[in-house]
Structure formats: structure tokens, C-alpha cells
C-alpha positions in Angstrom: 204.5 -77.7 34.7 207.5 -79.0 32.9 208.3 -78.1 29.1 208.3 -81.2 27.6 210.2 -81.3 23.8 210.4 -83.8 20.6 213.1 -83.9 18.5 212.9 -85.2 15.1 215.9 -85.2 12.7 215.2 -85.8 8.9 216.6 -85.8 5.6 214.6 -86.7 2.8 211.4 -88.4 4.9 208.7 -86.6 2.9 206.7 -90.4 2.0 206.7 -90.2 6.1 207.3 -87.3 8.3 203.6 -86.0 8.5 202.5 -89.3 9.5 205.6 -89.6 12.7 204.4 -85.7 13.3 200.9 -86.6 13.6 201.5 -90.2 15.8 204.2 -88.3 18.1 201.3 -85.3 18.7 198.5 -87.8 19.4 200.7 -90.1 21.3 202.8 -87.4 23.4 200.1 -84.4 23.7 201.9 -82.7 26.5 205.1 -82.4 24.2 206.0 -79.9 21.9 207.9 -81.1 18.6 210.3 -79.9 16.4 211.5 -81.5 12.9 215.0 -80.5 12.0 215.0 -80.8 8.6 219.2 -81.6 7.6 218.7 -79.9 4.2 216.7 -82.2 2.4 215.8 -81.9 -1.3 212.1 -83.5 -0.9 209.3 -81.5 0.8 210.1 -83.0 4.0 210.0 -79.6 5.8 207.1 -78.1 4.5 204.9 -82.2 5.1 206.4 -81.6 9.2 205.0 -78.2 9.0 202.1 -79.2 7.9 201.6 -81.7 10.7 201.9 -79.6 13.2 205.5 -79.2 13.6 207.7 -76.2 14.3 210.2 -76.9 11.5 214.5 -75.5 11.7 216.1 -76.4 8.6 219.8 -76.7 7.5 220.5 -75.2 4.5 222.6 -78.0 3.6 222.9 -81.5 4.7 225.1 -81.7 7.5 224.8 -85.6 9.3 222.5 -86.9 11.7 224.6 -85.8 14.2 224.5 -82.2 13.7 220.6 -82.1 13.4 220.3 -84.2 16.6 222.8 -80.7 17.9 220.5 -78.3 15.9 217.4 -79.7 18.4 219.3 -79.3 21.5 220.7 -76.0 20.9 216.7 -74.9 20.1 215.8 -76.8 23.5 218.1 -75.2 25.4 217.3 -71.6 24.3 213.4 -72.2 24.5 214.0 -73.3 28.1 212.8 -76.6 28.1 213.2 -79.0 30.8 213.2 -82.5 28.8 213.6 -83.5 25.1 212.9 -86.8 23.4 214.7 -87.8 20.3 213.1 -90.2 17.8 213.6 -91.4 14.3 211.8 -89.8 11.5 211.0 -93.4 10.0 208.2 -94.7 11.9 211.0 -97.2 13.7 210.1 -95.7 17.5 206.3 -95.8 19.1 205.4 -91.9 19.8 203.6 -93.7 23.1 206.4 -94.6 24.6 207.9 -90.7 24.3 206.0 -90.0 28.1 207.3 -93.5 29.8 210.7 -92.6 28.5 210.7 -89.1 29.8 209.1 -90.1 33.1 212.0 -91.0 35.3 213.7 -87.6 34.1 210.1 -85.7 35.1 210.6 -88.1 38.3 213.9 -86.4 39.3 214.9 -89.9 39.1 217.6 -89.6 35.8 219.5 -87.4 33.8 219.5 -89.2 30.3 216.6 -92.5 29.7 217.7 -94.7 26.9 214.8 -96.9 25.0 215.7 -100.5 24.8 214.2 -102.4 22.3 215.9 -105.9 24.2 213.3 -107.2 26.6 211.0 -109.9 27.0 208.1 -108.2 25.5 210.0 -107.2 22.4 209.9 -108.5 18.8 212.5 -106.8 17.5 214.9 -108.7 15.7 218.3 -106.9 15.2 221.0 -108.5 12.2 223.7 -110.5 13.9 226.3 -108.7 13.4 224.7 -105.4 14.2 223.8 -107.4 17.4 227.1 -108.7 18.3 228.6 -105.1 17.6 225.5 -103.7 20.8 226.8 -106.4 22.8 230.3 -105.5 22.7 229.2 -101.8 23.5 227.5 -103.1 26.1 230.1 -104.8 27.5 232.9 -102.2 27.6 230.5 -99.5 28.7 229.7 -101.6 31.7 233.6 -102.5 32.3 234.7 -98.8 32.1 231.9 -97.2 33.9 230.1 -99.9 36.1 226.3 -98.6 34.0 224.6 -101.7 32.5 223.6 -100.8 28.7 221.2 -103.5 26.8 220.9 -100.8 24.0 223.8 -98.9 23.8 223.3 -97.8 20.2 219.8 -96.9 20.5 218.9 -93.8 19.5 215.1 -93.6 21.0 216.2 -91.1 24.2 214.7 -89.0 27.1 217.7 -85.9 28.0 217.2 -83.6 30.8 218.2 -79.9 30.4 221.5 -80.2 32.0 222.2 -83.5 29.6 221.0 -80.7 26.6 223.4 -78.3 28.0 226.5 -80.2 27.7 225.2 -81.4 24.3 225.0 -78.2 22.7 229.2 -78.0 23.6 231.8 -79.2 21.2 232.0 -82.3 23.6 229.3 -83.9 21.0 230.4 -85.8 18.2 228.9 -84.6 15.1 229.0 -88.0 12.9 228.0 -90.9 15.3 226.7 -89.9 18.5 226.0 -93.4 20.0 227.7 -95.4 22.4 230.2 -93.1 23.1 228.2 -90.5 25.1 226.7 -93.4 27.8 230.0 -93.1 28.8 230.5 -89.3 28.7 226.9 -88.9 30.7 228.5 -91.3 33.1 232.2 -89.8 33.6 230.2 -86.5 33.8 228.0 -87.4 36.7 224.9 -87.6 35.1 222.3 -90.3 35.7 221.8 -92.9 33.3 218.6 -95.5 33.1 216.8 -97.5 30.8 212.9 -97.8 29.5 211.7 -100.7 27.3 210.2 -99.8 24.6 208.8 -101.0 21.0 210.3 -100.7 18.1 209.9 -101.7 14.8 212.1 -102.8 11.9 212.1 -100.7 8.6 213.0 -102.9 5.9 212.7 -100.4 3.5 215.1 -98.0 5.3 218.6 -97.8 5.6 220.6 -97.7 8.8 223.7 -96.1 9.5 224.7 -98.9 11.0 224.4 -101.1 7.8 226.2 -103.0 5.3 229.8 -102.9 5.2 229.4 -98.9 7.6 229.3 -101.5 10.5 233.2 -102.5 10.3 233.9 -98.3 10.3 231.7 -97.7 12.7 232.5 -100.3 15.7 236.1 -99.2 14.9 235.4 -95.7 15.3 232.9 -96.1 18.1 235.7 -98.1 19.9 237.9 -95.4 20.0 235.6 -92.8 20.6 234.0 -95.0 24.3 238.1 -95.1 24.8 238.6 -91.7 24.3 235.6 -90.4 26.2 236.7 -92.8 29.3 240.1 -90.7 29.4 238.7 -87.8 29.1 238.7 -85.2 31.7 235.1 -84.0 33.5 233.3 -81.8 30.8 230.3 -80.3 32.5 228.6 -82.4 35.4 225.2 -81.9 36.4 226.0 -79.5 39.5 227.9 -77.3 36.9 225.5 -76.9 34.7 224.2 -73.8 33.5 221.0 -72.8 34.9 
């Protein structure tokens, strides 16, 4: 049977992480899950814990980034064969976490991204932020052929070679996002897409808010440029066993 992983990275989510601890292990059953907790100064580590949660803390806040890295690296060395990543503010349904790891299971993928653009969605998404996706979209599809609705979502199924490679300095450490549908892709690694629900968190702050969003579809622009130049990093054949 496959080894089946959650990865949650939080900083400062103590009003909520027991609660997305407890909805991922009702929802997912058949998936282990681990909190990486980016050095928070709340009792977000010991609430995860608490849940049910094996808990790998930082002991300094390092970015989202680096946590999402912290999860793979512990995926990879406990041998597991798929890992979903998900928000640790409520925003992504813990019962999509198996239909988004399915075509991975399925032999079907290599890396499953959740889009919350579909005709069953409700999700409303600010304009800007919205025409920033589409542009993503866009140049992914033009320098890689792969069709992205959701290129900055962050709701995604990797398989263990896709973990591999992301435990290697080819992973950006600030704003993983758009940028690595086009490493998967000039890599040789499978890319799909899931629908799946998500909800808005007025309450929360993105890192894709406010005046960030000028920064980052600067930055991300580069770094989808840079990545399609790039020479092969570690395909799927090459990848360790």
C-alpha cells in the first residue's frame, strides 16, 4: 500500500491549526500528516501536536517556502510515495486531499495541482490577483504547451520523484509558485489538474496581497523565464530511488 503524506506549513495558526489537523485526519484517514511549524511564537506547534500531528519545527521563522522544503525533505527520508500540501488556514477542503492524490496513486501524474476555477466553484479571487493567474497561465502554456487554470495555487498532490528534486537547491525558498509548473515540465514530469473547493479567508492575509502583488508577478516573471532556460535538473527517470 502506498505511503500517503500531508504537509502543513504554519506560522502563528494557533486560533486554527488543531481544527485543519483534525478535518485533514477525518477527511484523508489513509494519510499521515505533518505540521511544520516555521518558528512561530504562538502555541501553534504544541495545538498540531495535540491534533494528532507529528510536528518539525524551525527554530526561527524562515518563509513559507522553506517549510514547504522542511516537509519534503521529511517525505523523502520517511519513504513516502505521495505528499499533499495544504494551507494551515482552513482555505483547502481536507476531502479533496485523496481526489488530488489519485491520479499520482493512478500512475497517471507526477505533480496534481487543485484548481479552485471550475464550474462548480464559488471562489471569488480579487481582480488583480486574477488577472496576475491568468497571465501565469498564459506564459506557462506558451513556453511549455501544459494548460494551468491555477497556476498559483498552492493546494498540491507531489509524487516521490517530484519530492526528490524538491528537496535540491533547484527550489525557490521565497515564492514557490508558478515557476515550478514549468520546472516539473522542462524536467519530464507529469503535470494535471483536480478541481477542488476552496474557500476565501477574509480574515487572513495572502502573500499575494496588497501592494506584494506588483513584487511578486515581477519576480515570478523572471523566475517562469529563468526556469524555461534552464538546463534539465533531475527528470523522473533520474530520480533517486
Amino acid at each position: 500500500m502506498a505511503r500517503s503524506l500531508v504537509i502543513i506549513p504554519a506560522f502563528n495558526e494557533a486560533p486554527g491549526i488543531a481544527e485543519v489537523v483534525g478535518q485533514v485526519r477525518e477527511g484523508a484517514p489513509d494519510f499521515d500528516v505533518v505540521v511544520i511549524d516555521d518558528g512561530s511564537s504562538d502555541d501553534t506547534a504544541a495545538l498540531a501536536a495535540g491534533a494528532g500531528a507529528v510536528v518539525v519545527a524551525h527554530p526561527f521563522n524562515l518563509g513559507y517556502g522553506a517549510a514547504l522544503q522542511t516537509g519534503y525533505m521529511y517525505a523523502v527520508r520517511n519513504g513516502y510515495d505521495v505528499a499533499v500540501q495544504l494551507d494551515a488556514d482552513g482555505q483547502h477542503e481536507s476531502r479533496d486531499v485523496g481526489p488530488l492524490a489519485e491520479p499520482i496513486l493512478a500512475g497517471q501524474a507526477d505533480a496534481v495541482f487543485g484548481t479552485r476555477f471550475h464550474d462548480g466553484s464559488s471562489y471569488r479571487m480579487p481582480l488583480l490577483r486574477r488577472l496576475g493567474s491568468r497571465w501565469f497561465g498564459w506564459l506557462i502554456h506558451v513556453l511549455t504547451g501544459v494548460r494551468a487554470s491555477d497556476p498559483t495555487t498552492g493546494f498540491q498532490a507531489l509524487s516521490a520523484p517530484v519530492l526528490d528534486m524538491y528537496t535540491t537547491e533547484a527550489f525557490p525558498v521565497d515564492y514557490p509558485d508558478a515557476d515550478m509548473i514549468v520546472l516539473l515540465s522542462r524536467n519530464g514530469f507529469r503535470v494535471a489538474e483536480v478541481p477542488v473547493r476552496m474557500y476565501e479567508k477574509p480574515e487572513s492575509r495572502s502573500m499575494h496581497s496588497g501592494a506584494v502583488v506588483i513584487y511578486y508577478v515581477y519576480k515570478m516573471t523572471l523566475a517562469v523565464l529563468m526556469n524555461a532556460a534552464r538546463p534539465r535538473v533531475n527528470g523522473p527517470t533520474e530520480a533517486k530511488d
